[in-house]
N, C-alpha and C positions, 0 to 999 in steps of 0.2 A: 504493500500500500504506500509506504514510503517513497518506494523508487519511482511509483507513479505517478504521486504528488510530486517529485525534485521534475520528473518530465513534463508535466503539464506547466510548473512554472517558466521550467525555460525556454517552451514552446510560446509560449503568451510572451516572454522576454522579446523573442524573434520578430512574432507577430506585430508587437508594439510597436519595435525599431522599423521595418516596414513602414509605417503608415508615413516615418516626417519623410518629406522628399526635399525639406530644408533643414538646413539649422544656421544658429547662428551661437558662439561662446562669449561667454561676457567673465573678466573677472577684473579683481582689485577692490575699492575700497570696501573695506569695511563696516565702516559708517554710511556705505549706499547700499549694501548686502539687502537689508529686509524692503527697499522699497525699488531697486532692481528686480528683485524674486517679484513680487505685486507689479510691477509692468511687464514682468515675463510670462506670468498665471494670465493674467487678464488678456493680452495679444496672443497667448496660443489657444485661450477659449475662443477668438475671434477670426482665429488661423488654426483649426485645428491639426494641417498637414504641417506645422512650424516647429520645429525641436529649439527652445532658448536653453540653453545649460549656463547658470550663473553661479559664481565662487565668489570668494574674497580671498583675506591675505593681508590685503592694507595695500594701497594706492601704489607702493612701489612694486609691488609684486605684482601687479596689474601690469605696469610699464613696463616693467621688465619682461614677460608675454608679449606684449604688444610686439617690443623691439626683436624677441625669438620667433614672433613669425607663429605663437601658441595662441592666440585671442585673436578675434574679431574687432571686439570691442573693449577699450581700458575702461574702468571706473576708478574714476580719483578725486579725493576730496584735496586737492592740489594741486598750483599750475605744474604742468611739466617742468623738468629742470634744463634749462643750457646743455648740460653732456647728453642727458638723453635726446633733446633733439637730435645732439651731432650723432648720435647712435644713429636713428632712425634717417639723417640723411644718406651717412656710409653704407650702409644696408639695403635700403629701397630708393635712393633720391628723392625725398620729401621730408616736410618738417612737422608730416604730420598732420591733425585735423583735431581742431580744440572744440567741444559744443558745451554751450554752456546748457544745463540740462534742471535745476535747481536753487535756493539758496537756504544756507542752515546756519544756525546762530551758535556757536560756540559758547557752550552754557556752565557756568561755575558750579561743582555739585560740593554741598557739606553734607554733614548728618543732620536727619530735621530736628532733633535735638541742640543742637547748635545757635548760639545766641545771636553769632554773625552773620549781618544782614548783605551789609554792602563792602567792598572791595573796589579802590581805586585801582586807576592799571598798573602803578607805580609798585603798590602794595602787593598785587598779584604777582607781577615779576620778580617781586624783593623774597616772594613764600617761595615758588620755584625755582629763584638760582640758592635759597640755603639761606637768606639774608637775616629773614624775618622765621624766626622756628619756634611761636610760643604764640597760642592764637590772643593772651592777654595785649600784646603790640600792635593787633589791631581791633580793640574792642571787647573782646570775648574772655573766656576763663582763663586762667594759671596753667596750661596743658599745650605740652608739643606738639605741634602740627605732624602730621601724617599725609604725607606724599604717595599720589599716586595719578600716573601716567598712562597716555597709552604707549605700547612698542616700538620701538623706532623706525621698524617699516611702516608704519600707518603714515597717513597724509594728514592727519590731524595732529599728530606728534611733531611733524615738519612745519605745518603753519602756527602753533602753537608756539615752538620754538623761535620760530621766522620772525611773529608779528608781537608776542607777546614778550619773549624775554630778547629779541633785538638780535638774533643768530650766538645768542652765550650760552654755555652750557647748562645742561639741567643741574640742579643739587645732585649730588654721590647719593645720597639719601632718597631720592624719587623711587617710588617701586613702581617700572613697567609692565602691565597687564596687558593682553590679548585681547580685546575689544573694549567697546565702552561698554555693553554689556558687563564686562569684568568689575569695571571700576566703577556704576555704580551702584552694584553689588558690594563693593569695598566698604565704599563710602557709608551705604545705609549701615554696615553693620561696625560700623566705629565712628563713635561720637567726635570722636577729632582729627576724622578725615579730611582731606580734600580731594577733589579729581576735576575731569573738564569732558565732557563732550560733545554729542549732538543733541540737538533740540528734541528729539526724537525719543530720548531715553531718560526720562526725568522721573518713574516711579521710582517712590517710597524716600526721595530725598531732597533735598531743599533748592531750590534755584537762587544764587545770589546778584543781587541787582552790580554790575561795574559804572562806575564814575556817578552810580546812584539814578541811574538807566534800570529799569527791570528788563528782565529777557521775553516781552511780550512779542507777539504773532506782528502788531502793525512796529515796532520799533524795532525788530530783526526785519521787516521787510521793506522798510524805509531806510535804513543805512544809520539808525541815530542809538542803536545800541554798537557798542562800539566794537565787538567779536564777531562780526559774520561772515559769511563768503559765500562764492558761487562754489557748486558740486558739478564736477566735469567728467564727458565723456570722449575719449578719445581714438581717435582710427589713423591707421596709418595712409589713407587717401582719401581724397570725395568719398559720401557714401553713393553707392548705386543699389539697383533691384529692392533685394528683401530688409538690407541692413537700412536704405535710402526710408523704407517704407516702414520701416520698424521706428528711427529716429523721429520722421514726420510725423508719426503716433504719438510718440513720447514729450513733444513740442507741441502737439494741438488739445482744447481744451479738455478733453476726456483722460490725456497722459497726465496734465498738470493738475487735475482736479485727484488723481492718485497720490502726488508728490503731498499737495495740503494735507487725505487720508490719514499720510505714513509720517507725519509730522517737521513735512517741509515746508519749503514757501515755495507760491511757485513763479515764474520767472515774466509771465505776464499778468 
């Protein structure tokens, strides 16, 4: 009965693979993982002969793909960098194809137990390079701050680094986690944590306001909170065909009204 059931599943295995007579691979960021998957579900219910296969990794690991000639399509919560371009022109002769696809607010997480409301950027920078290690320096109790990061492949650990602490290193003391899922997870469950994500991921922990800006939906999507960016997708040429008609989806109102769903903004 066994061996019947292992046959019949890998028969239906075969049969499945059959039906796409496309695909298209998408991988990299991280922080675009769960709302990538939601424009992949939804375009192959509307496509049902379309295979999307999506991954993450974190934004570099997406480019890095891209530039191996492995992906379709990059997702990065980062612009490209200078060397990868020159990668991708010594390779294919092009610099590539930026879409700006998104925008997400780089959100400051504590524990909701936490007294601390707001953070200047000055103070932010000062908790992340080591400066500032005692939340009473900015407000709060008598207790050591608690660090915690995401990975250094991720694209948010690159713009973080970039925009927030000016290209200086992080504290020796930051502990890097594996998604923002990880961190905050962290966060909730130690009262004198900190960490930073996407706007996306804010149960069970406190959002703190910077320069006294809350991280609301109209002041991430007006530019007057002072952390946010575009979330990009990248191709190594023009898109054409499936990939052409997969992005125009993703760009017209039914793609962008996903983006808002999955706790983005969306770009018009």
């Amino acid at each position: 009965m066994k061996a019947k059931f292992i046959v019949l599943i890998l028969f239906l295995i075969v049969i499945t693979g059959f039906k796409y007579s496309e695909k298209i691979t998408i991988k990299g960021s991280d922080t675009m993982v769960f709302l990538s998957q939601k424009w992949a579900e939804k375009f192959m219910q509307k496509n049902p002969d379309v295979l999307i296969q999506v991954s993450g990794g974190g934004s570099g690991i997406g480019i890095t793909a891209l530039i191996n000639g492995t992906t379709d399509i990059c997702n990065s919560s980062r612009p490209i960098k200078t060397n990868e371009v020159r990668k991708l022109m010594e390779k294919y002769g092009t610099t590539g194809v930026e879409i700006n696809c998104a925008i997400d607010g780089i959100i400051i997480y504590v524990n909701e137990k936490n007294g601390v409301s707001n953070l200047s950027l000055s103070q932010l920078k000062d908790i992340y390079r080591g400066k500032i290690t005692n939340w009473k320096e900015v407000g709060g109790k008598n207790a050591r701050i608690v660090l915690y990061s995401r990975e250094n492949n991720s694209g948010t650990y690159v713009y973080f680094k970039d925009i927030i602490l000016n290209g200086e290193d992080y504290s020796p003391f930051c502990q890097n986690l594996p998604g923002t899922a990880s961190v905050v997870n962290a966060v909730s469950k130690d009262e004198h944590a900190i960490g930073y994500g996407g706007f996306g991921y804010t149960k069970n922990v406190k959002m703190l306001k910077i320069n006294n800006v809350e991280p609301t939906i109209d002041n991430i999507q007006s530019g007057l909170y002072p952390i946010s960016r575009y979330l990009y997708m990248y191709l190594r040429n023009q898109p054409t065909g499936l990939i052409k008609k997969y992005i125009d989806w993703i760009l017209s109102p039914e793609g962008q009204q996903i983006v808002r769903e999955s706790g983005f903004f969306p770009i018009k």
